[in-house]
N, CA, C and O atoms as CSV, one atom per row, in Angstrom:
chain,resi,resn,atom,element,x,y,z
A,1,UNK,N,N,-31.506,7.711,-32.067
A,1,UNK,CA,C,-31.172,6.500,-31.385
A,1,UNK,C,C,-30.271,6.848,-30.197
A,1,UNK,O,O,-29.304,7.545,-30.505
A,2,UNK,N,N,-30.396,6.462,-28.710
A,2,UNK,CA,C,-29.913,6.691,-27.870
A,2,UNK,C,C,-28.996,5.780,-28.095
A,2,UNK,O,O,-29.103,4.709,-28.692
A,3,UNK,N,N,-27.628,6.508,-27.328
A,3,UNK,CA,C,-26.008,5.932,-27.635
A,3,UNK,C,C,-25.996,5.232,-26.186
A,3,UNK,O,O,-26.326,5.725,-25.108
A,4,UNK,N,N,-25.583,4.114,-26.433
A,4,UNK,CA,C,-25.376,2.798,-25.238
A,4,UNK,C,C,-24.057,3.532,-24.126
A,4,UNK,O,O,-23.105,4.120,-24.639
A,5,UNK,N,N,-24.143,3.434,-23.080
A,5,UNK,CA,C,-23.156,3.745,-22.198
A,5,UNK,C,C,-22.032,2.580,-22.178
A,5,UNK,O,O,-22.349,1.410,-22.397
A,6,UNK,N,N,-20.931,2.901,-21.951
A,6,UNK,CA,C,-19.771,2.333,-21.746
A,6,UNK,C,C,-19.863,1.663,-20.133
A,6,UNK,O,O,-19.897,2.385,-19.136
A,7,UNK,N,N,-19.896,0.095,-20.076
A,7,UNK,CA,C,-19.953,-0.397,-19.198
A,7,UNK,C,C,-18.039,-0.272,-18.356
A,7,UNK,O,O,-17.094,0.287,-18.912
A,8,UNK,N,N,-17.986,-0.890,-17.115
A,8,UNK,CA,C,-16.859,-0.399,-16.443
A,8,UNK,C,C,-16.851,-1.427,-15.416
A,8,UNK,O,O,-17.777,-1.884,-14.746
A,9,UNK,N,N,-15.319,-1.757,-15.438
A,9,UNK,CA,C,-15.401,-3.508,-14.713
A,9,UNK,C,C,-14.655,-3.070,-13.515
A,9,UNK,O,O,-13.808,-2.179,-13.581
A,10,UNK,N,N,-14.907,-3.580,-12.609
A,10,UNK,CA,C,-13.781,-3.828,-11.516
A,10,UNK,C,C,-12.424,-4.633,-11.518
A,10,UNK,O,O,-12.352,-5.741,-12.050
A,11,UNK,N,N,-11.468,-4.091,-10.964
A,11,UNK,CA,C,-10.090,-4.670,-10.872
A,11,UNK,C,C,-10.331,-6.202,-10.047
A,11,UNK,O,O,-9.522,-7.129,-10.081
A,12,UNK,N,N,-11.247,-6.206,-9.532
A,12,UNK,CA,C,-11.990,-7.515,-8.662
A,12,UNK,C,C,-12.415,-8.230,-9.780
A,12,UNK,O,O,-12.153,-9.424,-9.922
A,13,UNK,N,N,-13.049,-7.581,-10.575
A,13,UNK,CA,C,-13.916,-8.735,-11.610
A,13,UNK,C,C,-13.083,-9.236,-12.878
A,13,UNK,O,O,-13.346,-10.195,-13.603
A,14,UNK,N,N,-11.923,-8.268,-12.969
A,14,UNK,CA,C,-11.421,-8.525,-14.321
A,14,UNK,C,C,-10.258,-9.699,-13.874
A,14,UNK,O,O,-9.885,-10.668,-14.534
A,15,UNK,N,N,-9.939,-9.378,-12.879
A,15,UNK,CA,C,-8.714,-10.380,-11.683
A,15,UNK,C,C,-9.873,-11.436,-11.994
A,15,UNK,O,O,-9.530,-12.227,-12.872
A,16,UNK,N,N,-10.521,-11.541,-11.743
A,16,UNK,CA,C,-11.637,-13.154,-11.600
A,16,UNK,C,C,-11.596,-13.949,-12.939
A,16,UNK,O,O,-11.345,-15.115,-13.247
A,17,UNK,N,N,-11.957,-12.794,-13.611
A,17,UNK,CA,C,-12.298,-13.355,-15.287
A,17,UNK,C,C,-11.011,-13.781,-15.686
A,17,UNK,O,O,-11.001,-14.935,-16.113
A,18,UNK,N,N,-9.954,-13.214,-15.676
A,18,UNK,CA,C,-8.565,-13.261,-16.719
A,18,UNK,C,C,-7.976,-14.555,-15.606
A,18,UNK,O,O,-7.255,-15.394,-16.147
A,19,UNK,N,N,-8.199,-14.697,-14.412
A,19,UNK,CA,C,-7.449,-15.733,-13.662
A,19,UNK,C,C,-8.521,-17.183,-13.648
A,19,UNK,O,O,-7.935,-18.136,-13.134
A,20,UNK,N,N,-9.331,-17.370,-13.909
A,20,UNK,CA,C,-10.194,-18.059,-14.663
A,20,UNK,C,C,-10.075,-18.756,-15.330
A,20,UNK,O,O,-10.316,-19.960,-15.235
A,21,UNK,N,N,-9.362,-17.726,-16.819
A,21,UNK,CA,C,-8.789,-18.593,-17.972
A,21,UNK,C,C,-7.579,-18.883,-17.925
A,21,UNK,O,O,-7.189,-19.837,-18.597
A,22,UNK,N,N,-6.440,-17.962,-16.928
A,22,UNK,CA,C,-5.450,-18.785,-16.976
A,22,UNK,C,C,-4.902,-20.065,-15.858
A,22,UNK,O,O,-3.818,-20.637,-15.967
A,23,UNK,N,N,-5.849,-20.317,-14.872
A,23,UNK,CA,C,-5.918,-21.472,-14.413
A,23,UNK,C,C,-6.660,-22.724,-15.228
A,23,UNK,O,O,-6.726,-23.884,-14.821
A,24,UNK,N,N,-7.164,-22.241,-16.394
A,24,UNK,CA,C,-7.987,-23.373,-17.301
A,24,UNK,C,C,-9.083,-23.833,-16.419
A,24,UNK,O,O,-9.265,-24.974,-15.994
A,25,UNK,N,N,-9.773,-22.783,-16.213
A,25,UNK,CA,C,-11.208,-23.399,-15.243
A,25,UNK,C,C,-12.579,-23.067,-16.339
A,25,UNK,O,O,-13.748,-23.436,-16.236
A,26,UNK,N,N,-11.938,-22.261,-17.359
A,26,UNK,CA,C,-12.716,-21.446,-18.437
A,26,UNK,C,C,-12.141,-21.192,-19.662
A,26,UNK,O,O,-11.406,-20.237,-19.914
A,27,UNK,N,N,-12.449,-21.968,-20.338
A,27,UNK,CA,C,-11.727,-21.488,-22.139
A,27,UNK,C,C,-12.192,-19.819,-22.087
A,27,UNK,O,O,-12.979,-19.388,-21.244
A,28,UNK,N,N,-11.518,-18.932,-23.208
A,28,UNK,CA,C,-11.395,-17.715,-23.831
A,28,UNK,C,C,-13.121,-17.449,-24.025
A,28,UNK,O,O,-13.916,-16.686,-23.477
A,29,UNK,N,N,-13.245,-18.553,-25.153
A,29,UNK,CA,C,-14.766,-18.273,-25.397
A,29,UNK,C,C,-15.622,-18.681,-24.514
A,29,UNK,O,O,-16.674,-18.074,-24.713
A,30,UNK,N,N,-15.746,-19.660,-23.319
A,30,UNK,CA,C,-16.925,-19.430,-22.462
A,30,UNK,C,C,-16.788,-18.456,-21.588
A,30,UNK,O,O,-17.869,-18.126,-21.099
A,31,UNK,N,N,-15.729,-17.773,-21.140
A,31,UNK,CA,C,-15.217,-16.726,-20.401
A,31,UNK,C,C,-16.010,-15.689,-20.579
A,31,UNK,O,O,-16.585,-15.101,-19.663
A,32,UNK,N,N,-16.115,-15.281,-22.311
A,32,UNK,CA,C,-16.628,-14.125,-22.657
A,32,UNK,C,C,-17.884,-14.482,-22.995
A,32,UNK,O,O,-18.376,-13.362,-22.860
A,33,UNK,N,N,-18.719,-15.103,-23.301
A,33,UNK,CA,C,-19.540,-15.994,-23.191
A,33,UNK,C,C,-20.449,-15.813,-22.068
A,33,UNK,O,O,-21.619,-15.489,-22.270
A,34,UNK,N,N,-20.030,-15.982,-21.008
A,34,UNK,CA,C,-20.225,-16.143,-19.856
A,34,UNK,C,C,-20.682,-14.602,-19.189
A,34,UNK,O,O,-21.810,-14.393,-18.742
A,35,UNK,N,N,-19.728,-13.719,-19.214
A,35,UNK,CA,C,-19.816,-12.895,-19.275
A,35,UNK,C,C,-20.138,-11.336,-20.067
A,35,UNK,O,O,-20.045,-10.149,-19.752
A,36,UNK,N,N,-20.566,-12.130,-21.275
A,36,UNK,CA,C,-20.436,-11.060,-22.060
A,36,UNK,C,C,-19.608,-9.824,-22.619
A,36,UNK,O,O,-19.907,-8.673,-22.939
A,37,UNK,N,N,-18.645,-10.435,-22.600
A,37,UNK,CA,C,-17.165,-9.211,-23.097
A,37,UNK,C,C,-16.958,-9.731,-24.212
A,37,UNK,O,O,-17.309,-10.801,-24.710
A,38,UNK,N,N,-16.288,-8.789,-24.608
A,38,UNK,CA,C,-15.745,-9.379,-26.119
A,38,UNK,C,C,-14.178,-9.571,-25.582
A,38,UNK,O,O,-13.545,-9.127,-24.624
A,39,UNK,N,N,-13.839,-10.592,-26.858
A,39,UNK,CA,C,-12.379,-11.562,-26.738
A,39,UNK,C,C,-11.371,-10.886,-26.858
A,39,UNK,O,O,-10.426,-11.468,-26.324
A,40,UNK,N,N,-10.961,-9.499,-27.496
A,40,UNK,CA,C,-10.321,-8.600,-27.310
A,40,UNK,C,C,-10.192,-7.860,-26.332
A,40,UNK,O,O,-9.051,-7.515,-26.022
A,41,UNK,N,N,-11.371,-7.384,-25.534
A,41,UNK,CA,C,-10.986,-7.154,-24.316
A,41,UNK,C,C,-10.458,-7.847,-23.225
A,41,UNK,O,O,-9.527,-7.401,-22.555
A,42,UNK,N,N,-11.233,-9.354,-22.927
A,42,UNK,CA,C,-10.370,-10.018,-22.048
A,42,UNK,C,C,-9.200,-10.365,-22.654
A,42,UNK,O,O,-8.620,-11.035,-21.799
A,43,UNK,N,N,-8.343,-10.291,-23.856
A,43,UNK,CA,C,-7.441,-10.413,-24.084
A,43,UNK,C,C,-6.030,-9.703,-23.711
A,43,UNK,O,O,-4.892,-10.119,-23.493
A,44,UNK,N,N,-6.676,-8.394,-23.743
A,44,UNK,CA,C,-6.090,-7.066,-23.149
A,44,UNK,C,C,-5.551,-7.414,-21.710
A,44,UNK,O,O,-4.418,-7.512,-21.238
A,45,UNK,N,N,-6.799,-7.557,-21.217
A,45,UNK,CA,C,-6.898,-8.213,-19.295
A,45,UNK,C,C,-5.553,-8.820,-19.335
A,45,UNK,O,O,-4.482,-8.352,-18.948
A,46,UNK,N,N,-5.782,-9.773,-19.794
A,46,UNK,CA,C,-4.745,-11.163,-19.829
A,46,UNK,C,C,-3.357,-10.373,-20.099
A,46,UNK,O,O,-2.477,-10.436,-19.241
A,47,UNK,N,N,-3.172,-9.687,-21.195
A,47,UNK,CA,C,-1.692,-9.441,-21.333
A,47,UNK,C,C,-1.040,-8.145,-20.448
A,47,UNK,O,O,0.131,-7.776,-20.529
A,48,UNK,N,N,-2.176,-7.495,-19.512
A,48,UNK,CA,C,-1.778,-6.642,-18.700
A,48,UNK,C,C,-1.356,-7.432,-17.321
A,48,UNK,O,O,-0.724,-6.970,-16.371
A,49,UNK,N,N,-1.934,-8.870,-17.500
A,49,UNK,CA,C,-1.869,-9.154,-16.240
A,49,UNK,C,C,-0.380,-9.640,-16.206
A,49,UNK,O,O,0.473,-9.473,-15.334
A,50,UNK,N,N,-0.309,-10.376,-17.566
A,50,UNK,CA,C,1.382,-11.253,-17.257
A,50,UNK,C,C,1.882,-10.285,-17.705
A,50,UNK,O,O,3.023,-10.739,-17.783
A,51,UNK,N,N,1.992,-8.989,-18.187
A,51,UNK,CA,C,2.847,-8.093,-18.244
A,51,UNK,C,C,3.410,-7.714,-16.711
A,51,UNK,O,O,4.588,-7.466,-16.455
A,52,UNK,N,N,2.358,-7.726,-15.797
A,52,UNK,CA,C,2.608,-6.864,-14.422
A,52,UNK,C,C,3.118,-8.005,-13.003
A,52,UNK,O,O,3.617,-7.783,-11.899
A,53,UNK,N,N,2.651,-9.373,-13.791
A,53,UNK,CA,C,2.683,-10.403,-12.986
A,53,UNK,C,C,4.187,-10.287,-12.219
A,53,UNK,O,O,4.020,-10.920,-11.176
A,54,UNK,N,N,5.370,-9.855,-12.235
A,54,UNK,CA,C,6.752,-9.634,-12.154
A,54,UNK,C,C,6.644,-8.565,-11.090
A,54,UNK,O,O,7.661,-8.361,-10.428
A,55,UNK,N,N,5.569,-7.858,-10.830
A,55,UNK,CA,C,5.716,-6.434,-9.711
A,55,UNK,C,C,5.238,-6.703,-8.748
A,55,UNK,O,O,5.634,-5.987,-7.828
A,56,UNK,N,N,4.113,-7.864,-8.307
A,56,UNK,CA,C,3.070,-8.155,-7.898
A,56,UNK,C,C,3.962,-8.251,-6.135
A,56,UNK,O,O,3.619,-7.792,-5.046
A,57,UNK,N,N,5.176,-9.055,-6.555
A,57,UNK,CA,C,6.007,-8.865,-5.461
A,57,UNK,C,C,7.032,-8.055,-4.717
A,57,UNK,O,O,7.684,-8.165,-3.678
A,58,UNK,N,N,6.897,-7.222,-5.667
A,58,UNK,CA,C,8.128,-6.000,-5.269
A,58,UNK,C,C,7.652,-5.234,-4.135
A,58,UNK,O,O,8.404,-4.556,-3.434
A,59,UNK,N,N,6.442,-5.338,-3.959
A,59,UNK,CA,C,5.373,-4.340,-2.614
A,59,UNK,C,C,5.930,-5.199,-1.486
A,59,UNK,O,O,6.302,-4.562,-0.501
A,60,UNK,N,N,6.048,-6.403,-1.446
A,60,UNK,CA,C,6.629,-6.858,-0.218
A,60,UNK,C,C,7.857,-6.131,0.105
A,60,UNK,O,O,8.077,-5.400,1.071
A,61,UNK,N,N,8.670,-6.476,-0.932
A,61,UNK,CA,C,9.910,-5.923,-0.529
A,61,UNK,C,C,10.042,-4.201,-0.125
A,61,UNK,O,O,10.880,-3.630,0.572
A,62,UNK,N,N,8.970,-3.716,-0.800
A,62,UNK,CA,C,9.434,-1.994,-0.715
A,62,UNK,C,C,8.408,-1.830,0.707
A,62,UNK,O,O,8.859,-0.759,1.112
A,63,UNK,N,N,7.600,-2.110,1.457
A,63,UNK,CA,C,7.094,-2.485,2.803
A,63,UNK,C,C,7.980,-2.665,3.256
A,63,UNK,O,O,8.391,-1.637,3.795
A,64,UNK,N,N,9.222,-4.263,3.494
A,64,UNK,CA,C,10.290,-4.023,4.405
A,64,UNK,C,C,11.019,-2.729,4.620
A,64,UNK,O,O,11.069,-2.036,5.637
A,65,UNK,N,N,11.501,-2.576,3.599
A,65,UNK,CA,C,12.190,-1.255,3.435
A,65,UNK,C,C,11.775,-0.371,4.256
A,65,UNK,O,O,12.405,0.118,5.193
A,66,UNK,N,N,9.976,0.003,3.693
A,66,UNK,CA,C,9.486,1.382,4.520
A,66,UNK,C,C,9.406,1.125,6.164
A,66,UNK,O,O,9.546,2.025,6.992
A,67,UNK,N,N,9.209,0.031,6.412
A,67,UNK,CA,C,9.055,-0.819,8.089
A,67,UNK,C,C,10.401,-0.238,8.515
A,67,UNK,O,O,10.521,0.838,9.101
A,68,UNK,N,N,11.548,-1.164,8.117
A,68,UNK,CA,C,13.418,-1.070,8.616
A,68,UNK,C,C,13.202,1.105,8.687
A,68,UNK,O,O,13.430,1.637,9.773
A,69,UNK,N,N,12.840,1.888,7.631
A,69,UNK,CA,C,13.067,3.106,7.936
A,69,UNK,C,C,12.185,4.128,8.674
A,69,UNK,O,O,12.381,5.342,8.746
A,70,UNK,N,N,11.041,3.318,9.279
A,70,UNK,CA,C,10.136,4.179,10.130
A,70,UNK,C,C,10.593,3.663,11.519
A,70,UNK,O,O,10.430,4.432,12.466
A,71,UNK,N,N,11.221,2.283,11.778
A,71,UNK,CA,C,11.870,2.275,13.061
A,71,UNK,C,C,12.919,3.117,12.973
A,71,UNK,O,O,12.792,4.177,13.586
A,72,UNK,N,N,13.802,2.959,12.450
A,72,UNK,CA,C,15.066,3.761,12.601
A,72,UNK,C,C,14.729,5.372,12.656
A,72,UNK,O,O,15.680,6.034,13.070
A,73,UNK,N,N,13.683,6.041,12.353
A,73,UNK,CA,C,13.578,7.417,12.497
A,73,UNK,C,C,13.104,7.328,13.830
A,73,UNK,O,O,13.817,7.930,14.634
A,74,UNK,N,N,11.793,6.572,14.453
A,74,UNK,CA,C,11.670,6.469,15.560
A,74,UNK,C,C,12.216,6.073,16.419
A,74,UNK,O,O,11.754,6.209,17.552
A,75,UNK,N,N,13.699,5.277,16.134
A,75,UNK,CA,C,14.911,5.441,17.355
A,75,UNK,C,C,15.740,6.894,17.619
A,75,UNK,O,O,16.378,7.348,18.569
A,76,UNK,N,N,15.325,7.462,16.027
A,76,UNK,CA,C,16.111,8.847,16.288
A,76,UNK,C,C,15.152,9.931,17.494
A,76,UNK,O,O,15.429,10.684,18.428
A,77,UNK,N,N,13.957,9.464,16.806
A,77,UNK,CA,C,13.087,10.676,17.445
A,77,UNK,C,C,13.275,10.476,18.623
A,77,UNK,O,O,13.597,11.442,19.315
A,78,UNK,N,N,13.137,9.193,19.217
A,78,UNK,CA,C,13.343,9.020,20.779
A,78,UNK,C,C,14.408,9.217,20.835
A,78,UNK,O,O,14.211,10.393,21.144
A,79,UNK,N,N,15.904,9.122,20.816
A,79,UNK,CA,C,16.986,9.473,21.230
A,79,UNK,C,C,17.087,11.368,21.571
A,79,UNK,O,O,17.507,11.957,22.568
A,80,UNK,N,N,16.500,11.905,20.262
A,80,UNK,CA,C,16.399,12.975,20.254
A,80,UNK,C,C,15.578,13.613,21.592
A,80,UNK,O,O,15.996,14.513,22.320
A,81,UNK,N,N,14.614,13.072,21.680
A,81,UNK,CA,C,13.665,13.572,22.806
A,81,UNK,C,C,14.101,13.247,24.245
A,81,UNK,O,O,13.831,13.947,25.220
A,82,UNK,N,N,14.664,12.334,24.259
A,82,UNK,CA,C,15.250,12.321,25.610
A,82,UNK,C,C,16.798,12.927,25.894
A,82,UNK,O,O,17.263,12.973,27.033
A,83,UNK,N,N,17.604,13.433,24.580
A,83,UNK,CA,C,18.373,14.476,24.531
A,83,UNK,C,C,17.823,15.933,25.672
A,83,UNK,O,O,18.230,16.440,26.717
A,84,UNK,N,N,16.842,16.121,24.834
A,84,UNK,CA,C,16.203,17.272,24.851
A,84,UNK,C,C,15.362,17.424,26.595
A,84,UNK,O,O,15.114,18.498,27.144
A,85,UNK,N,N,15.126,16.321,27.049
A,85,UNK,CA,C,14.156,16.421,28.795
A,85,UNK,C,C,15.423,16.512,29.131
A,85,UNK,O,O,15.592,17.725,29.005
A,86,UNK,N,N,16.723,15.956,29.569
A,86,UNK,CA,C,17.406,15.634,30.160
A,86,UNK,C,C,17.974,17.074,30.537
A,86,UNK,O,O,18.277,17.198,31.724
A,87,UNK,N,N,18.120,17.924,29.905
A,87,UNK,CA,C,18.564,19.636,30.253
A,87,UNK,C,C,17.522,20.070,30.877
A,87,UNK,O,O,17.781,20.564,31.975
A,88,UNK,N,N,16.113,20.062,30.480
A,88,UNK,CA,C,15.214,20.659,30.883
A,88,UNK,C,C,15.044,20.279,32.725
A,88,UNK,O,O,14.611,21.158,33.470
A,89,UNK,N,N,15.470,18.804,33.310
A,89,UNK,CA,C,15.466,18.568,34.545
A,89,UNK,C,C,16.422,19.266,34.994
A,89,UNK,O,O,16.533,19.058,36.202
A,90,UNK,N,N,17.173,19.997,34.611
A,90,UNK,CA,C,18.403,19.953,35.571
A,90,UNK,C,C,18.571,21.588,35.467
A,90,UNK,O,O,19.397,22.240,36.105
A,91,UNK,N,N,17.587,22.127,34.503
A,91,UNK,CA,C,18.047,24.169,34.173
A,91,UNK,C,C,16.593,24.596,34.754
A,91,UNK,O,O,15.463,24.427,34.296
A,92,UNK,N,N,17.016,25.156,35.831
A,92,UNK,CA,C,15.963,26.242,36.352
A,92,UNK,C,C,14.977,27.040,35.449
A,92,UNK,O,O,13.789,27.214,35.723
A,93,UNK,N,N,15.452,27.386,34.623
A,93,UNK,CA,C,14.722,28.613,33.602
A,93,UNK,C,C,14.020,27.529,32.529
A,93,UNK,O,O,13.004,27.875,31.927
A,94,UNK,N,N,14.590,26.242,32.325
A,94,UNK,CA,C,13.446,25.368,31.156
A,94,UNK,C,C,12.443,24.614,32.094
A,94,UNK,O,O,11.984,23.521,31.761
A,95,UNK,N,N,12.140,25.179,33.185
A,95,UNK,CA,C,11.223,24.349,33.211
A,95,UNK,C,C,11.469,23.306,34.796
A,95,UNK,O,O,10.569,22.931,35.547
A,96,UNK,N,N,12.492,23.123,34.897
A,96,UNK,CA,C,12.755,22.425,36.112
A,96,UNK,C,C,12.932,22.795,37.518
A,96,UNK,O,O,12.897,24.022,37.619
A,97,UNK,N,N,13.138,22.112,38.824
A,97,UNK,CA,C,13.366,22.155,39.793
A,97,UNK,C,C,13.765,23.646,40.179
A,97,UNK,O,O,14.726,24.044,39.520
A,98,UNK,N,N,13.303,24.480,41.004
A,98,UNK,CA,C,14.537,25.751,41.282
A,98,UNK,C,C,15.297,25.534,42.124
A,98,UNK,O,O,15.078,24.511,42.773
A,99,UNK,N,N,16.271,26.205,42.423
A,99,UNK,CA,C,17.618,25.549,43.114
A,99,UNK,C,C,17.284,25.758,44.789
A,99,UNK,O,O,18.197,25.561,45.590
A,100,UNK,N,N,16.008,26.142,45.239
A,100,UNK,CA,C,15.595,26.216,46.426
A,100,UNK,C,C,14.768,24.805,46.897
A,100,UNK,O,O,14.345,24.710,48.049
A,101,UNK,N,N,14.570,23.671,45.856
A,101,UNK,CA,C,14.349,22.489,46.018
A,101,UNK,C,C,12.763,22.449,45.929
A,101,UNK,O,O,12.096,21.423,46.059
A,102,UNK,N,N,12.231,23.788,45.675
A,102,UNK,CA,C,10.862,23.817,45.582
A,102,UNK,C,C,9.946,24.476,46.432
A,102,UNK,O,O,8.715,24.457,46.452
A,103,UNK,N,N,11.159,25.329,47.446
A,103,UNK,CA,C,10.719,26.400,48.480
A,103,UNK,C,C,10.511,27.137,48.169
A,103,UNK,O,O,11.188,27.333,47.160
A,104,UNK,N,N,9.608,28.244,48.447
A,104,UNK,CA,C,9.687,29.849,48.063
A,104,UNK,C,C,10.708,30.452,48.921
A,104,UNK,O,O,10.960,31.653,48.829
């Protein structure tokens, strides 16, 4: 007897199914029903979801964060870089002007 493969849901589909039943648009059993899962698994769904439901927003906040610290390196980098031209105009040997104004 050939052994049945293990079907495999999407984070899209299981978000659909488990938010479904907890907006009450779908009892437990037409859910699975509907879809064919068993009630233990969407049950699972469900308690991973309000387990995680509490993090869902913390990505906003850790985005500001990463935003506020990629400007601030890129005020450094530019400060830094225009540190760094400002010698180079003015020293013969980096690169700039020779002190003959550009005469041979």
């Amino acid at each position: 007897m050939a052994r049945r493969s293990r079907r495999t849901f999407t984070a899209a589909f299981k978000a659909t199914v488990v938010l479904d039943l907890v907006a009450g648009n779908t009892t437990p059993a037409e859910g699975c029903r509907k879809h064919q899962l068993s009630p233990t698994l969407v049950a699972v769904w469900k308690a991973t979801l309000l387990e995680r439901l509490p993090t869902v927003f913390q990505a906003d906040d850790r985005r500001a964060a990463e935003a506020d610290r990629v400007a601030e390196l890129e005020r450094r980098v530019g400060r830094q870089a225009l540190e760094l031209s400002a010698p180079k105009k003015v020293s013969p040997r980096a690169g700039g002007m020779p002190p003959t104004g550009g005469r041979s």
